[in-house]
C-alpha positions, -999 to +999 in steps of 0.1 A: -286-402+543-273-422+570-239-421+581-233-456+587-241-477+560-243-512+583-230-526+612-223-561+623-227-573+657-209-607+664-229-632+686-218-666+701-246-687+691-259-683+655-292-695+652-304-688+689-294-644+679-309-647+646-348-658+661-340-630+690-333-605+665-359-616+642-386-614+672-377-585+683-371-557+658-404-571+637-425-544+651-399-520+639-407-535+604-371-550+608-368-580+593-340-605+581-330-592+543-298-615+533-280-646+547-246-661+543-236-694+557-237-677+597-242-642+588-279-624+586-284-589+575-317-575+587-332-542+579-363-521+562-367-519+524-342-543+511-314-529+525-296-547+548-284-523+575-278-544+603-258-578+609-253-601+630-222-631+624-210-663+641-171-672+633-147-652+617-149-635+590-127-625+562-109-599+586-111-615+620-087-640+638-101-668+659-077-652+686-103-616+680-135-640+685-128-653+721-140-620+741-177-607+728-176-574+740-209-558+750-220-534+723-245-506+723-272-504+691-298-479+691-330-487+664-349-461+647-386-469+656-415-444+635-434-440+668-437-447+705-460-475+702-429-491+680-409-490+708-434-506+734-437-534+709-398-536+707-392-539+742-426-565+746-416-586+719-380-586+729-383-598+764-408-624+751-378-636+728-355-639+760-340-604+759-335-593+794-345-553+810-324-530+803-349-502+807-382-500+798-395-475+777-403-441+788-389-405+780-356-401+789-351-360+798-312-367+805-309-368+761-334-339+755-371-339+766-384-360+736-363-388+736-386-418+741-362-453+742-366-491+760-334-510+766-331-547+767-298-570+771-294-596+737-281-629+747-252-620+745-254-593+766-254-564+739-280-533+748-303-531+719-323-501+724-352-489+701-360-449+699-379-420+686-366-382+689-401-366+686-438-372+698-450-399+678 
């Protein structure tokens, strides 16, 4: 079991995160699960793991919304090839390089990620921790 249950990523334009997101974790069979007015949960299997929002929400302030601060989500891809479609299919949505995918030894010698920058300028990375 996981020890987040979801996380929610807030985004300045709606509609324009929702097709980046949807393009680019499809070949991590990521897809959108749920919707709510400008809130999309995406995930595998029905569960909606991941979110991204536009506007406040019940516990934020306009005042909180101003700054979108750069955030850091790693995905869980089932094998390399996943994250060589990731990063393809994310820079083909508009994502921009945020490193391409290759091992990186600095994490431990099987860690095999790609990095791009969202629209907003959050680093989606996808990732596997083993060979495949």
């Amino acid at each position: 079991m996981s020890l987040i249950d979801h996380v929610t990523l807030v985004v300045s334009d709606y509609a324009r995160s929702k097709a980046f997101f949807e393009k680019a974790l499809a070949p991590l069979g990521v897809k959108p699960i749920m919707e709510f007015g400008k809130a999309c949960g995406f995930g595998r299997d029905k569960k909606p793991d991941f979110w991204i929002g536009e506007g406040p929400t019940s516990f934020q302030t306009p005042e909180q919304l101003k700054p979108i601060t750069p955030t850091h989500i790693a995905f869980s891809a089932r094998s390399r090839d996943e994250v060589d479609a990731f990063y393809t299919a994310a820079l083909a949505a508009g994502g921009r390089d945020f490193g391409k995918p290759g091992i990186r030894e600095i994490y431990h010698p099987h860690y095999y990620g790609a990095f791009v920058l969202d629209p907003d300028g959050h680093d989606i990375e996808a990732v596997i921790h083993g060979g495949g």
